[in-house]
N, CA, C and O atoms as a GROMACS GRO file, in nm:
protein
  308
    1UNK      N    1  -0.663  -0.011  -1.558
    1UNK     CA    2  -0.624  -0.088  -1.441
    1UNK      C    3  -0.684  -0.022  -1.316
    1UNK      O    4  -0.678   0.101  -1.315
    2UNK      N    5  -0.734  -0.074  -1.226
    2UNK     CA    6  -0.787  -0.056  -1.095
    2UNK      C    7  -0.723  -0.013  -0.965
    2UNK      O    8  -0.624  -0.087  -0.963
    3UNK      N    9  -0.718   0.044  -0.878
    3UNK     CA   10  -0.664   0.122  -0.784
    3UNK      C   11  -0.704   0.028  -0.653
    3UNK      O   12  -0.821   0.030  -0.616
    4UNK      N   13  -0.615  -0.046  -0.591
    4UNK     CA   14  -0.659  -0.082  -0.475
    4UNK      C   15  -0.640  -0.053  -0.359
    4UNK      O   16  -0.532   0.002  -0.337
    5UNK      N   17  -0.716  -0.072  -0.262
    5UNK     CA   18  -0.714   0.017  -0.091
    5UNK      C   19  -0.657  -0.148  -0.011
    5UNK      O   20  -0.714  -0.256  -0.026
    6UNK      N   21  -0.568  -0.130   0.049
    6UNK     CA   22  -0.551  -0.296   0.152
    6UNK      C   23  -0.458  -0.190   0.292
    6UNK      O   24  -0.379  -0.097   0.305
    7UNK      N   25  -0.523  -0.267   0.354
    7UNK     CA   26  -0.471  -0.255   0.529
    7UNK      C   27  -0.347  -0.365   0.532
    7UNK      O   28  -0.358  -0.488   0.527
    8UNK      N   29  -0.255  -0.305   0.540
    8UNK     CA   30  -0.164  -0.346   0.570
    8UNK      C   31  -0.073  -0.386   0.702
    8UNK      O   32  -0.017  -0.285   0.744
    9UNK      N   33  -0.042  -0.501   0.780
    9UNK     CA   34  -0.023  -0.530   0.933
    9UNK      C   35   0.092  -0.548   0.900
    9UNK      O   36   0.077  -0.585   0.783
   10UNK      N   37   0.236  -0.548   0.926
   10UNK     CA   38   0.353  -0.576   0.977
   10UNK      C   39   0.378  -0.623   1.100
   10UNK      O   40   0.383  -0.561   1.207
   11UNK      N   41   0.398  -0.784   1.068
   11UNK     CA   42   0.424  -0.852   1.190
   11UNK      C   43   0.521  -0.936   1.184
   11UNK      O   44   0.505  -1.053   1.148
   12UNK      N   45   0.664  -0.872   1.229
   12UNK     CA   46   0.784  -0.910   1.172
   12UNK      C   47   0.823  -0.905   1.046
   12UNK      O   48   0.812  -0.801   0.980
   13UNK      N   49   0.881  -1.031   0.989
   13UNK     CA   50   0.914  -0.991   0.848
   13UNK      C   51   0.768  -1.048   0.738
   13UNK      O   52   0.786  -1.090   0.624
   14UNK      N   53   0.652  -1.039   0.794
   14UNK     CA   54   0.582  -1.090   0.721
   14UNK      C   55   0.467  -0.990   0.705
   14UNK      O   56   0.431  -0.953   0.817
   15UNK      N   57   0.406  -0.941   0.621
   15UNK     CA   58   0.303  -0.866   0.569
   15UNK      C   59   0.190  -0.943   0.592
   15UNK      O   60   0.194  -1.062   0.560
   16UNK      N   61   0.057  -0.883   0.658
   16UNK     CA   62  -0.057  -0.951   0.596
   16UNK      C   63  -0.139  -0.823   0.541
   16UNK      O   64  -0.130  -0.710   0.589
   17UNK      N   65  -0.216  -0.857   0.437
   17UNK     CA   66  -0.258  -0.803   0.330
   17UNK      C   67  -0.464  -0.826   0.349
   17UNK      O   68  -0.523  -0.934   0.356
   18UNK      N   69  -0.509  -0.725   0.352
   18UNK     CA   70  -0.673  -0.710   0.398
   18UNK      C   71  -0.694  -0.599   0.276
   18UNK      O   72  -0.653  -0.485   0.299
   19UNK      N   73  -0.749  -0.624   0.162
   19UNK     CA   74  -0.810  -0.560   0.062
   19UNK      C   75  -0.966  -0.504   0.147
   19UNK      O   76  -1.044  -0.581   0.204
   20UNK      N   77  -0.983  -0.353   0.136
   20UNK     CA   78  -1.033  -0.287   0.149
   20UNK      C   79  -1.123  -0.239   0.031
   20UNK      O   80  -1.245  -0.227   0.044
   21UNK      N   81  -1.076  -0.222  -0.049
   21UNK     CA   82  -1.162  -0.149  -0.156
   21UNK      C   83  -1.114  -0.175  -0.272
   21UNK      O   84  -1.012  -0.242  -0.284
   22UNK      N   85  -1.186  -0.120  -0.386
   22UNK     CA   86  -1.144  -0.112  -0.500
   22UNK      C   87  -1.182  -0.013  -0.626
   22UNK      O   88  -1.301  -0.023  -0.656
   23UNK      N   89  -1.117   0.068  -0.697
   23UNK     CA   90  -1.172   0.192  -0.730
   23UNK      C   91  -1.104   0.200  -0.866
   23UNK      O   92  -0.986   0.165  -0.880
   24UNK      N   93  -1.194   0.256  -0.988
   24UNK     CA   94  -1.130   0.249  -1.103
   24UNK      C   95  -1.050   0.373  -1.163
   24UNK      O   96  -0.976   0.376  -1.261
   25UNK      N   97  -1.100   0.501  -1.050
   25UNK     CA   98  -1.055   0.589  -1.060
   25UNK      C   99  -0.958   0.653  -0.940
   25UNK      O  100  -0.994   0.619  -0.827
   26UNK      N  101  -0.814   0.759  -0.945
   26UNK     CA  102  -0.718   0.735  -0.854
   26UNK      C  103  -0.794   0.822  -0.764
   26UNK      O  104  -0.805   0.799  -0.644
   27UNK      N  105  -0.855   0.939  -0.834
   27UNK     CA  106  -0.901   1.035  -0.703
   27UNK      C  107  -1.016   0.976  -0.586
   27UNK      O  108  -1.035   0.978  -0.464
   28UNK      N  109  -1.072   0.930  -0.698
   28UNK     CA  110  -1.155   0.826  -0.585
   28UNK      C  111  -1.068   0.692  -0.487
   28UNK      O  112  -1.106   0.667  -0.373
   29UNK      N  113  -1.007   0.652  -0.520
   29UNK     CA  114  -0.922   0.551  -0.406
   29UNK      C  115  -0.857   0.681  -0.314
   29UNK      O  116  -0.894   0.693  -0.198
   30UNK      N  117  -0.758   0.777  -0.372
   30UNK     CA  118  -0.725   0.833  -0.292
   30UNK      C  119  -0.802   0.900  -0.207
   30UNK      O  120  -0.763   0.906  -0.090
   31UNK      N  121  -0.935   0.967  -0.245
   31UNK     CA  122  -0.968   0.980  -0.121
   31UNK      C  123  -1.005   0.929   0.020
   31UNK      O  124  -0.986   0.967   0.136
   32UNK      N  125  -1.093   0.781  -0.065
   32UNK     CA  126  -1.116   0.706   0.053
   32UNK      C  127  -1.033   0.643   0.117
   32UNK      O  128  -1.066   0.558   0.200
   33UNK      N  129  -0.878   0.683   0.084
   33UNK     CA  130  -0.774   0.629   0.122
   33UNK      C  131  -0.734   0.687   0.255
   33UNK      O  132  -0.725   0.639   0.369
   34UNK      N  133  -0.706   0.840   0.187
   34UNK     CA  134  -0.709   0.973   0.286
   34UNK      C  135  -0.818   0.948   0.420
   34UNK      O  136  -0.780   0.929   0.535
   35UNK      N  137  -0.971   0.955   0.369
   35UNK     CA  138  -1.049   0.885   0.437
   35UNK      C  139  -0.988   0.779   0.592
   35UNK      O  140  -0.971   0.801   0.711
   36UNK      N  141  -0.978   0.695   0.525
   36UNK     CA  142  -0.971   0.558   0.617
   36UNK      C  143  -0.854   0.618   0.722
   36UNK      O  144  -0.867   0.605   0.843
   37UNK      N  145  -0.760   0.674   0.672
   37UNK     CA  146  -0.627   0.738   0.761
   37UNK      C  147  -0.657   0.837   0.886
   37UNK      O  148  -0.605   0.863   0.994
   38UNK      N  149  -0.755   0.874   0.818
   38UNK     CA  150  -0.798   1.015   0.940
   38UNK      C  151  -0.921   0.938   1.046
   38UNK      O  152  -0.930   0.951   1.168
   39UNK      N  153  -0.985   0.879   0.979
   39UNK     CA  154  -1.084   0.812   1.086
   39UNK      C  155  -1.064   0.658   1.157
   39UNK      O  156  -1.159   0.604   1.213
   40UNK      N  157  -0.930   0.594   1.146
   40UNK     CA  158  -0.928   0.480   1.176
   40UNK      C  159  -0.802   0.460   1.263
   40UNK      O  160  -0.690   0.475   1.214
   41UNK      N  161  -0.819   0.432   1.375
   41UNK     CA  162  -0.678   0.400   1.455
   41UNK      C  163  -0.604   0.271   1.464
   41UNK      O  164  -0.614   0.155   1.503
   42UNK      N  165  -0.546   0.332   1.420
   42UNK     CA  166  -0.399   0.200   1.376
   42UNK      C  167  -0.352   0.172   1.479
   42UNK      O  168  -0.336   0.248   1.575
   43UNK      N  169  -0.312   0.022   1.468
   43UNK     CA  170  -0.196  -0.039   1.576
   43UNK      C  171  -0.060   0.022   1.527
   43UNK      O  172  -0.061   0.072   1.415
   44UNK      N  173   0.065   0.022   1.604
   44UNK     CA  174   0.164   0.004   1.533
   44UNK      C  175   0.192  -0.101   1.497
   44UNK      O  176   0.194  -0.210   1.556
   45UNK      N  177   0.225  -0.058   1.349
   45UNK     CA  178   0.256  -0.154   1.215
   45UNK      C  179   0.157  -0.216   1.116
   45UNK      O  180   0.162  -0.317   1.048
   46UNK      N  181   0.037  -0.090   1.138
   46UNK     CA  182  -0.072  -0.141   1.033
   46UNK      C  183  -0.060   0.001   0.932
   46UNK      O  184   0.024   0.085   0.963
   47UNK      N  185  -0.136   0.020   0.828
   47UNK     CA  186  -0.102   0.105   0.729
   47UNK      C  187  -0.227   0.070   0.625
   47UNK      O  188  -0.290  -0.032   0.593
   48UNK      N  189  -0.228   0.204   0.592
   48UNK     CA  190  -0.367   0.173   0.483
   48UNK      C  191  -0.259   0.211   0.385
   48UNK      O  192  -0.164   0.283   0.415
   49UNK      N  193  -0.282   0.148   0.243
   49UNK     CA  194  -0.191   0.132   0.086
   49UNK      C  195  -0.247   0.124   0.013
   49UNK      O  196  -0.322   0.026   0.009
   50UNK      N  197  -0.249   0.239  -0.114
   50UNK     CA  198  -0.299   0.230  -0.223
   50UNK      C  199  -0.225   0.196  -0.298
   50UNK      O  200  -0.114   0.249  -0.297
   51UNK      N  201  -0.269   0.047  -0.438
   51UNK     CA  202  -0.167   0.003  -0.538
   51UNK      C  203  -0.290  -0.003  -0.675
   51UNK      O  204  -0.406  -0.041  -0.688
   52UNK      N  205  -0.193   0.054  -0.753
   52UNK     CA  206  -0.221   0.071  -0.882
   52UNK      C  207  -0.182  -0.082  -0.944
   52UNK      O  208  -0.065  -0.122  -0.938
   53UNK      N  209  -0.294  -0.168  -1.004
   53UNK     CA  210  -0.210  -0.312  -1.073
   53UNK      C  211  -0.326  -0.318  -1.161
   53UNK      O  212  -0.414  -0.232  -1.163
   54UNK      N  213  -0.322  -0.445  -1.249
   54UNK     CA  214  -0.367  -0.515  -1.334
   54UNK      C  215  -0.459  -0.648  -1.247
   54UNK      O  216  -0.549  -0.712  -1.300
   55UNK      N  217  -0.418  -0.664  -1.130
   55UNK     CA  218  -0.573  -0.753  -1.066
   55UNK      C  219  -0.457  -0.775  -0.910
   55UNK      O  220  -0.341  -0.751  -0.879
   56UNK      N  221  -0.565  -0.827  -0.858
   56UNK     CA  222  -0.518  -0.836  -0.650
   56UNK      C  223  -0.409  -0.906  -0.698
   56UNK      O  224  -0.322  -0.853  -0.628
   57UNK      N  225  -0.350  -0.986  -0.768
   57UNK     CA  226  -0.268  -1.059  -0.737
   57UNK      C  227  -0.122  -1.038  -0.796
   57UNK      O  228  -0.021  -1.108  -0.788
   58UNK      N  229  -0.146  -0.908  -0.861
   58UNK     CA  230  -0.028  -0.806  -0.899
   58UNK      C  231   0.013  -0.709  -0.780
   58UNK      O  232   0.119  -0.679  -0.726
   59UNK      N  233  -0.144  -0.670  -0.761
   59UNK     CA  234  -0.122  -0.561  -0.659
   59UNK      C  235  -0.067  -0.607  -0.484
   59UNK      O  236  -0.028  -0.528  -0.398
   60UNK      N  237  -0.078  -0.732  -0.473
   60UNK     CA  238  -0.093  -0.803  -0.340
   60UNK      C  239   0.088  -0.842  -0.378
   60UNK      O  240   0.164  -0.828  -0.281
   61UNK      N  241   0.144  -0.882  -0.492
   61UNK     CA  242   0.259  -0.877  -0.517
   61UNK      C  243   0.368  -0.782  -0.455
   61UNK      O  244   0.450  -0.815  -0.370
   62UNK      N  245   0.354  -0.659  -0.512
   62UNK     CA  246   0.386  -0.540  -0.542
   62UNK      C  247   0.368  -0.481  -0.412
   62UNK      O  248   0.443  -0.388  -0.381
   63UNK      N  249   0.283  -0.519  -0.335
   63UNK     CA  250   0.276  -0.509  -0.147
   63UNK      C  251   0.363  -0.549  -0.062
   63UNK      O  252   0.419  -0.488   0.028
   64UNK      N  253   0.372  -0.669  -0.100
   64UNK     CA  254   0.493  -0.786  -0.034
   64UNK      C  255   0.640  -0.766  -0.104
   64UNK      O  256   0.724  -0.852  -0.078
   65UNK      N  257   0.672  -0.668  -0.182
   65UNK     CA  258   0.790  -0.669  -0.229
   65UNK      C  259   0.896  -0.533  -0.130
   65UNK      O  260   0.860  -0.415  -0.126
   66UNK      N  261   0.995  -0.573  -0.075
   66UNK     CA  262   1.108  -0.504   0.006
   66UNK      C  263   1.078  -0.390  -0.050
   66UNK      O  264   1.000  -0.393  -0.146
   67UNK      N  265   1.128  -0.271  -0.008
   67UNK     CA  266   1.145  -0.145  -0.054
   67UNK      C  267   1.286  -0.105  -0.120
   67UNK      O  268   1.387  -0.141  -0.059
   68UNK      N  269   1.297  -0.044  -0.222
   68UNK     CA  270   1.393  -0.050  -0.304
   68UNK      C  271   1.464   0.068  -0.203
   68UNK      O  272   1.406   0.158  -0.142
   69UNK      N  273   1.648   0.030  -0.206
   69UNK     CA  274   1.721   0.080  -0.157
   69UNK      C  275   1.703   0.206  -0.220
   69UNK      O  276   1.629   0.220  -0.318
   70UNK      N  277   1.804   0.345  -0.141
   70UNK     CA  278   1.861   0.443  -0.162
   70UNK      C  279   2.005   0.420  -0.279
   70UNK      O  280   2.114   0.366  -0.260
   71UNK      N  281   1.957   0.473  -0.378
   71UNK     CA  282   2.059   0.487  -0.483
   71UNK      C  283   2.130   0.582  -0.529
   71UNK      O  284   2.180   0.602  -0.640
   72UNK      N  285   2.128   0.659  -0.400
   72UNK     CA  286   2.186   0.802  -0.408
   72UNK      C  287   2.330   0.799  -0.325
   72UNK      O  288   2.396   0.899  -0.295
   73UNK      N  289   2.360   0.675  -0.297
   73UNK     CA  290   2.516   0.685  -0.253
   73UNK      C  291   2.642   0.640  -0.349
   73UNK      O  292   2.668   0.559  -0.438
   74UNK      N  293   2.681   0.704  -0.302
   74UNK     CA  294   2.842   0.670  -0.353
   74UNK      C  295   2.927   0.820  -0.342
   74UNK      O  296   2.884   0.913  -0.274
   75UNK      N  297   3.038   0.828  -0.410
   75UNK     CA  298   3.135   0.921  -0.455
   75UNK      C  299   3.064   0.996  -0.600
   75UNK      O  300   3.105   1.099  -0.654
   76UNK      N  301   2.944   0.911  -0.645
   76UNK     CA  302   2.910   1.016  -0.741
   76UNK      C  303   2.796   1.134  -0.709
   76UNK      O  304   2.765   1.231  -0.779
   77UNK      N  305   2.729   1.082  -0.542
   77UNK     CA  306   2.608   1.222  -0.534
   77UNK      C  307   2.650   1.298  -0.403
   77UNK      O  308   2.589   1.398  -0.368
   0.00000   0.00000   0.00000
């Protein structure tokens, strides 16, 4: 499975999604990931994201999905 690079904008509750790259190996996405972070100035609420999927339309999924709560509360932690 393929490693993808997408610029990510947050504009309100809606994501838009700009595929950047694509890399079959992680060290290689990650770097040019690392890359893009250090040389590129962001607005607030843009974000470079690397996703590990099975094709853009897993990975473009898996972008747009909420962030999973904190499951470390209760009386048991």
């Amino acid at each position: 499975m393929p490693y993808y690079i997408y610029r990510v904008t947050q504009t309100g509750p809606i994501r838009h999604l700009n595929k950047i790259a694509e890399f079959d190996v992680f060290k290689e996405a990650s770097n040019e990931a690392k890359r893009l972070r250090r040389e590129t100035d962001l607005a607030p609420g843009e974000a470079f994201k690397t996703m590990f999927a099975a094709n853009e339309l897993e990975a473009e999924d898996l972008l747009n999905q909420p962030p999973r709560e904190d499951l470390t509360t209760g009386e048991d932690y």
